[in-house]
N, C-alpha and C positions, 0 to 999 in steps of 0.2 A: 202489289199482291197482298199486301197485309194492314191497308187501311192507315200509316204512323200519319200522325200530326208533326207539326213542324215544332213540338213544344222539345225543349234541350234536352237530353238525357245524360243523365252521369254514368249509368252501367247499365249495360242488356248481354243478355245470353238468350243463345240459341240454342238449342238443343236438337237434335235428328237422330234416325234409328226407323232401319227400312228392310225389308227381303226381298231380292228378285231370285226368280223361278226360270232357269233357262234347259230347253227342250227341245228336241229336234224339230221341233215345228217354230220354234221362236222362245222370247222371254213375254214374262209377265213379271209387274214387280209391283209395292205398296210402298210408301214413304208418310210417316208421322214427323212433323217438327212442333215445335214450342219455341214461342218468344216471347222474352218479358223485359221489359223495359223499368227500370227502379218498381216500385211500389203501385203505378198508377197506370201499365198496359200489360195485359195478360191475352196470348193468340196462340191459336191450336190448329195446327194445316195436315190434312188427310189429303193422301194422293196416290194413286192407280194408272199406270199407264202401261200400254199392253203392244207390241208388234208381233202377230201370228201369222204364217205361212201354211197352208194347208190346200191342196191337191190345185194348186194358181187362186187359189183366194189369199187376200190377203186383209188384214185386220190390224191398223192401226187407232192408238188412241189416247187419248188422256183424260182425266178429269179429277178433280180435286175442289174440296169444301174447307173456307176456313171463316172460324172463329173468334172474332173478338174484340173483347173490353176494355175500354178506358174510362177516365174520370167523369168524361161526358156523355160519349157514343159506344151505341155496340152497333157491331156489323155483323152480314153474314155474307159472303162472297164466296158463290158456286160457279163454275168453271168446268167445259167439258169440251172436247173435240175429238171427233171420231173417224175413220173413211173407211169403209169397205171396197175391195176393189177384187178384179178378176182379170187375170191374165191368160190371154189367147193368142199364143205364138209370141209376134212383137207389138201384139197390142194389147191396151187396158180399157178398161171401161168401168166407172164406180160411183160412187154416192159417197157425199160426206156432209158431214152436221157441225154446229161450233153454235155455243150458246153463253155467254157470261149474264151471271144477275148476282149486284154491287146493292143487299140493300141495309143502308145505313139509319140508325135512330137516335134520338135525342134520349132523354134520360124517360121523359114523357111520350113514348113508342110512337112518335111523330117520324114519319120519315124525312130526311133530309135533300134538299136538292142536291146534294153530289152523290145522291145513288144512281144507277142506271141500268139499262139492260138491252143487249142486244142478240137477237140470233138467226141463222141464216143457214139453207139446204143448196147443196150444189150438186150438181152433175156433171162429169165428165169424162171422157174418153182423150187417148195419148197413144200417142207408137214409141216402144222404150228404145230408140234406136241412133245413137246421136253418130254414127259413121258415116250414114248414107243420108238418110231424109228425116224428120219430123214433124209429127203435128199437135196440137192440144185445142181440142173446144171444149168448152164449158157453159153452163148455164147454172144462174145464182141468183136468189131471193133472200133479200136479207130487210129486217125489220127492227127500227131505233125503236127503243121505247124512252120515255120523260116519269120522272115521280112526279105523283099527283100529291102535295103536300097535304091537302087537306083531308084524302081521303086514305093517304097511306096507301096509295096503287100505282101501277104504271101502268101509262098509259103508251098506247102508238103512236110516235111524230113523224116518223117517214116510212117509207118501205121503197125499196129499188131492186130492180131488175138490170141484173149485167151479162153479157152474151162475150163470150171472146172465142176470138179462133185463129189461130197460127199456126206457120208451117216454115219449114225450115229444109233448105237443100244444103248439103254442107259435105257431102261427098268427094266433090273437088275442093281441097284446102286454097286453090288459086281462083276458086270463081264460087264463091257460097251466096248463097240468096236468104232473106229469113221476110216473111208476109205477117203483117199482125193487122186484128181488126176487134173493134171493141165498141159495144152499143150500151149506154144507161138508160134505162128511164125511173126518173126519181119523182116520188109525189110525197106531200106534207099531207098528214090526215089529220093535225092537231087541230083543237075548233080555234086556238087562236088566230091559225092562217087559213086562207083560200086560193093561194098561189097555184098556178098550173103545174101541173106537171112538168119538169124538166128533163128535156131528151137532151144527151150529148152521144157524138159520134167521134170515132177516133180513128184512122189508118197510117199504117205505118210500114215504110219497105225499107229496106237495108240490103246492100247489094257492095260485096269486094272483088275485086277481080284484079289478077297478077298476071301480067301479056310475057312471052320471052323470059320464062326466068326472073319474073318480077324485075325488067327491063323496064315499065311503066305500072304503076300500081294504081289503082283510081278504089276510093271507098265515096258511097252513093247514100246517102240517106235523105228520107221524102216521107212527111206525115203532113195530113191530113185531119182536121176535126170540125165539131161547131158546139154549142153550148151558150152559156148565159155571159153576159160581162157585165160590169156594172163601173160607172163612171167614177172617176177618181179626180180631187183633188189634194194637194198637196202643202206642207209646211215643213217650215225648219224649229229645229229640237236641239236645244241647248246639251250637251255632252261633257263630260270631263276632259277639261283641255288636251288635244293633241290625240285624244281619242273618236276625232268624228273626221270630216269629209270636206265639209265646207267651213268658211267662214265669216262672222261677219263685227267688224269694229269701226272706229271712228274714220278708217282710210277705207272702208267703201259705205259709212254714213253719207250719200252722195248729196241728200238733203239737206244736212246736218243738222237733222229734227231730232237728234238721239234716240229712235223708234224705230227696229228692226224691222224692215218692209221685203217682201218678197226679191222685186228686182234689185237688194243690197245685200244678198247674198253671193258669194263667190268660192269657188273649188279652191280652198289653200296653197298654196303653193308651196308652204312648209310645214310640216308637222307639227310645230308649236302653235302657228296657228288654226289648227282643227279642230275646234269649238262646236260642232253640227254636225247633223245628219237629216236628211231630207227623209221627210216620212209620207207616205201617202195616204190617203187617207178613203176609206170605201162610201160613194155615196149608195143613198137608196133607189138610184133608178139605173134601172139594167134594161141589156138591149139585147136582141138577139144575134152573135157576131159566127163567124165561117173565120178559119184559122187554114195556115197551111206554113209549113217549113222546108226549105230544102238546104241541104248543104254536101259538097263536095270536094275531097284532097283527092288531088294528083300529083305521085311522084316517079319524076323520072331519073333514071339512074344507071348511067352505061355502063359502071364498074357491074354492076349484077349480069351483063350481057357479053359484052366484048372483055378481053382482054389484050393488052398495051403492047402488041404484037411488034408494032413500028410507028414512027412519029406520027400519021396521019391518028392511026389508034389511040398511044400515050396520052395527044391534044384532043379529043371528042372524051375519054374516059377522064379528063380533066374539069369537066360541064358535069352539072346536074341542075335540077329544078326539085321547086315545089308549087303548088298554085292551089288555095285554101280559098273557096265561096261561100258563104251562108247567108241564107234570106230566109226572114221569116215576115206576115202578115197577117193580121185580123181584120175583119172587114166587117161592114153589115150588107155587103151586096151577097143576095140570095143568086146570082147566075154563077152556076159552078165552074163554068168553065173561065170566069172571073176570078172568082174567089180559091179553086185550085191549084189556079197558073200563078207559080213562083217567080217568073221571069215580068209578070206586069205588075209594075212598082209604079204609082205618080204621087210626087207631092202636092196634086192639083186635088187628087182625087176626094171628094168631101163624103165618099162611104168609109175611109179609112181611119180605123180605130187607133191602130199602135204597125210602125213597121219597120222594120229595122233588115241593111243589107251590108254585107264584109268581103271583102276582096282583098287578099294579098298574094302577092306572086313574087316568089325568091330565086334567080338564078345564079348559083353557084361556082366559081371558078374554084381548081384545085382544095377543093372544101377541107381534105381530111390533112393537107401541107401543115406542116409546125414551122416551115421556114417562111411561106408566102400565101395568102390566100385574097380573096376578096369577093364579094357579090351586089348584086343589085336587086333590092326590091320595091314592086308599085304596092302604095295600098290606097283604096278608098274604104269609107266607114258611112254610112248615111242613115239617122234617125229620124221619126215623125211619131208623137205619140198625141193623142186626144187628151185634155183635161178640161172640165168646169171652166177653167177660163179659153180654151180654143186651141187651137193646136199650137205646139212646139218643135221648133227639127233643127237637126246638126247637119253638118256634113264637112266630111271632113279626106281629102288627097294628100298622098307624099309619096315623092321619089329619094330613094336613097342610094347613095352607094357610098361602099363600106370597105376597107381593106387592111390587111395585117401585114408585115412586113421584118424581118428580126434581123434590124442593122447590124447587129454582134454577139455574140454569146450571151450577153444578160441583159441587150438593149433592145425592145420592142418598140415599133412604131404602128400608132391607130391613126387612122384618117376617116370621117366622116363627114359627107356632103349630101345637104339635105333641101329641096325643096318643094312647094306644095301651095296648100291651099286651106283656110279656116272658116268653114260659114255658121254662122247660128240664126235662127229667125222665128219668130212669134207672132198669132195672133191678135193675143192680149194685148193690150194699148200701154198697160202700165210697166210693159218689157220693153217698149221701144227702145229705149237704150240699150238694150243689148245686140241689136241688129246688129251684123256687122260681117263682113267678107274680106278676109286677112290673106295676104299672100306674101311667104315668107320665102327669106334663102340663106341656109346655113353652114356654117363651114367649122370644124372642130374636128384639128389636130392633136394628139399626145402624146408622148413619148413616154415608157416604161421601163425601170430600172429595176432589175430584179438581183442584186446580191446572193440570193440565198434564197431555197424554198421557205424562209418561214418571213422573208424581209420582203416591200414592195415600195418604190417609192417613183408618184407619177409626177408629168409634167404637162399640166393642160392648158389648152389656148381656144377659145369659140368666138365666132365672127357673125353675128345675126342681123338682117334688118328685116324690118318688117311694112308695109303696108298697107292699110286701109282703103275700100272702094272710094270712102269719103275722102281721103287725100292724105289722112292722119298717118305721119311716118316714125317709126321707132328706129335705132339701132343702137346694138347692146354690145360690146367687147368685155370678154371675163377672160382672164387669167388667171389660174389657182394652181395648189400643190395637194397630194395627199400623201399619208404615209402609213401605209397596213402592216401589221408587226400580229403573227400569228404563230401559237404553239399548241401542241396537245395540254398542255400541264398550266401556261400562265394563262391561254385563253385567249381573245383576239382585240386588240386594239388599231384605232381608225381614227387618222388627225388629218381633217380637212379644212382648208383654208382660199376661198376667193376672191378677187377683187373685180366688182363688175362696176364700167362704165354705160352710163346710160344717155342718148340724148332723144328728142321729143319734141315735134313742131306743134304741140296740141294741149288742149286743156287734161293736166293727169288728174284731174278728180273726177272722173269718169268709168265706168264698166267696162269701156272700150281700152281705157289707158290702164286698169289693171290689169287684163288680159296679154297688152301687148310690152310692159313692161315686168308682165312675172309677178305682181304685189311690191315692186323694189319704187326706189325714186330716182328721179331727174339727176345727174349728178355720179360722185362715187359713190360704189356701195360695198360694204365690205361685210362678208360672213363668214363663220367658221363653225364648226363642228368636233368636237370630240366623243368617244363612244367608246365602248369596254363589254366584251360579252363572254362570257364566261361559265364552263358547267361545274356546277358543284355538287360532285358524287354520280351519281346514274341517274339520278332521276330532277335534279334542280341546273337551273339555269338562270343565271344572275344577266341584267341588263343594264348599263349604266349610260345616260347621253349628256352632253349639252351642248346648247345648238347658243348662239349669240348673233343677232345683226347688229350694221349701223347703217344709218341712213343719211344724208346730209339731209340738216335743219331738224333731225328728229331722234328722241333719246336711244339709245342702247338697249334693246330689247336681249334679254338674259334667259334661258329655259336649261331647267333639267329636270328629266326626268329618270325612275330607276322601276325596274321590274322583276319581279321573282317566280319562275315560270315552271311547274313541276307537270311532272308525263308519268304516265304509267305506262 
């Protein structure tokens, strides 16, 4: 709002001093400020904003002009928003305005390209009524305007037309509905482009519903759209260590050309080593794509229905589920009822832009027990997205089951048993190596020592093998300890330490071999971890780590890092 440069200042004062007018119809009020910044910025801001009431009209508004110099630029930034509207029973109907114009000059009354201007008229009507039903449609003109440097004007670069319309049942708190629906059409008037006009469309439904007493609960959501996409490829971006996502070093140099190449990239497996972040990158040729999402939870839950009457009851009120779906899909196939349908997913398919589907399904024994509990769940995860170099996709299954158990007053027992399924696959030729279809099976016990609510100290044991469609077999045994020590006053300390065996029928200087070995090696491997977090005062929080491997045949890798983290 008031135009500063990024240039340092040693002292600024603000100044304000305003009157508002309040009257049975409403207030009206005016607001003057001043700001100045050492010697070399001086700003002067005038502002009026009004909410009046009178016989169901209503009148709100703002608008404000300000002022001001520096050593280079002077500005002048006008700002106004307005709505009249009129109430008829529980409905309204109105007009509103909104206009900002940002124009900035050089010393030599040049305007500057970071001036701007835009402004836009709407219409609408609403029912004010949120117990029983609601709706809202609207229609909206709004126009970008570009400085014209040379001529000190603005000029118009777009103008778009937006139509929305929603409605909302909500009457019943156990079964509410809400409908939205949303059309653009945007065109570029600037002489530098001749691009078509761009039409997107948007629908969206949302639908909750509570059966028996919220005995089974289902929440429903399903949009709809289509618009422009434009094709993307991708690279990796060097980061501040421990700071990024992937990684890439002399142990997945798989060439060892010392030239960081696409397919020698790999997801970290440890925080010290996250050196990247995979950036995408927008090209210039765009396509016209159809979008559609759907997702749904359902939960079920006999405690909200029955109660524990007699053992057949106690054992059924013992169960519960959850079952979470999400699809979503871009396509460039124009037949809608293609491009609509959430349930038709292929990875064969070559109009398919980007698509991604999630499935997990959690059933519950004795969920809310401190003594005993356990559950099982399925998940599948499956991706496919389009890039510059051809498509990409994951996919990814796992069964699990999980249980709790408290062999004594401070002794807990975890058990986890996991297996499933790892696919990833490419078009691109120079990913071949990463092909590959993993099927795992896991077993990790632990036992929990708890002394004292602020003392924790575990005992862990994991059992993994792995293999490869291509024959390549892994299996991993880790043993470790940890030891969490937690206060209000000293703050939280974490000492972890593991020892993992590794064996391997296959070549490990491979993409496949770091995947199924975790980034570790052949052999023992041994890591450990120390960490310290702690808040200092209300608003700071101190972070301390350091993380150490070893590897057989390879030096001792060392990391710490420290972080100082303030909240308002």
């Amino acid at each position: 709002d008031w135009n500063l440069n990024n240039s340092h200042s040693t002292s600024e004062y603000l100044s304000q001093a305003g009157v508002k007018c309040n009257t049975e119809y409403g207030e009206v009020g005016y607001k003057y400020e001043l700001l100045k910044r050492d010697s070399y910025y001086n700003a002067g801001k005038h502002q009026l904003s009004s909410d009046v009431k009178v016989k169901g009209f209503r009148l709100q508004g703002s608008a404000s002009t300000m002022h001001s110099v520096d050593t280079s630029t002077t500005s002048l930034f006008n700002r106004y928003n307005v709505s009249l509207s009129k109430t008829i029973k529980k409905y309204i109907i109105g007009v509103s305005s909104e206009q900002e114009q940002n124009n900035r000059e050089n010393g030599q009354r040049k305007m500057l390209f970071t001036s701007g201007r835009y402004f836009s008229n709407k219409l609408f009507t609403s029912r004010d009524d949120s117990s029983k039903w609601n709706y809202l449609v609207s229609a909206e003109s709004r126009d970008d305007y570009l400085p014209d440097t040379s001529t000190s004007r603005f000029t118009v670069y777009s103008r778009s037309y937006d139509y929305i319309a929603q409605i909302g049942l909500v009457s019943n708190p156990n079964n509410t509905l809400k409908i939205y629906g949303h059309y653009r059409k945007l065109s570029y008037t600037g002489n530098e482009t001749s691009t078509k006009p761009e039409e997107t469309t948007t629908g969206r439904v949302e639908h909750q519903l509570g059966i028996m007493k919220r005995l089974l609960t289902c929440r429903t959501f399903y949009e709809i759209g289509s618009g422009l996409e434009n094709k993307k490829s991708y690279s990796y971006v060097e980061v501040t260590g421990g700071q990024g996502v992937y990684m890439w070093n002399d142990q997945t140099d798989y060439n060892k050309n010392g030239i960081p190449e696409l397919d020698e990239f790999e997801i970290a497996k440890y925080k010290f080593q996250a050196n990247y972040v995979k950036v995408f990158i927008p090209t210039s040729e765009y396509m016209k794509t159809f979008s559609n999402q759907f997702g749904e939870t359902i939960d079920l839950d006999p405690r909200k229905r029955f109660k524990p009457k007699n053992k057949k009851m106690k054992v059924l009120t013992m169960f519960s589920s959850t079952t979470a779906f999400k699809t979503t899909l871009k396509t460039t196939n124009q037949n809608l009822k293609k491009s609509a349908n959430p349930f038709i997913q292929s990875f064969s398919d070559t109009t398919v832009v980007s698509m991604s589907s999630y499935l997990k399904q959690t059933i519950y024994f004795n969920r809310s027990s401190s003594k005993f509990n356990m559950n099982y769940s399925y998940s599948s995860d499956n991706n496919k997205m389009i890039t510059t170099n051809g498509w990409e996709l994951s996919h990814n299954t796992s069964n699990q089951v999980f249980s709790r158990i408290d062999l004594f007053s401070k002794v807990t027992m975890y058990t986890t048993i996991e297996y499933g399924d790892k696919e990833t696959r490419s078009e691109a030729s120079f990913l071949e190596n990463k092909n590959f279809l993993i099927s795992f099976l896991k077993m990790e016990p632990k036992i929990s020592y708890q002394p004292s609510p602020y003392l924790v100290f575990d005992l862990m044991y994991s059992d993994l093998n792995q293999e490869n469609k291509g024959g390549e077999k892994a299996y991993q045994q880790t043993i470790g300890i940890e030891n969490r020590a937690s206060t209000m006053k000293l703050g939280k300390l974490t000492i972890n330490i593991k020892i993992i065996k590794i064996k391997y029928n296959s070549d490990p200087a491979t993409a496949l071999a770091y995947q199924m070995l975790d980034g570790l090696s052949i052999g023992n491997n041994y890591t450990w971890e120390v960490s310290y977090q702690r808040d200092i005062g209300k608003h700071l929080q101190l972070s301390v780590q350091y993380q150490g491997q070893k590897s057989k045949d390879l030096k001792t890798i060392h990391t710490g890092t420290m972080q100082l983290s303030a909240y308002f």
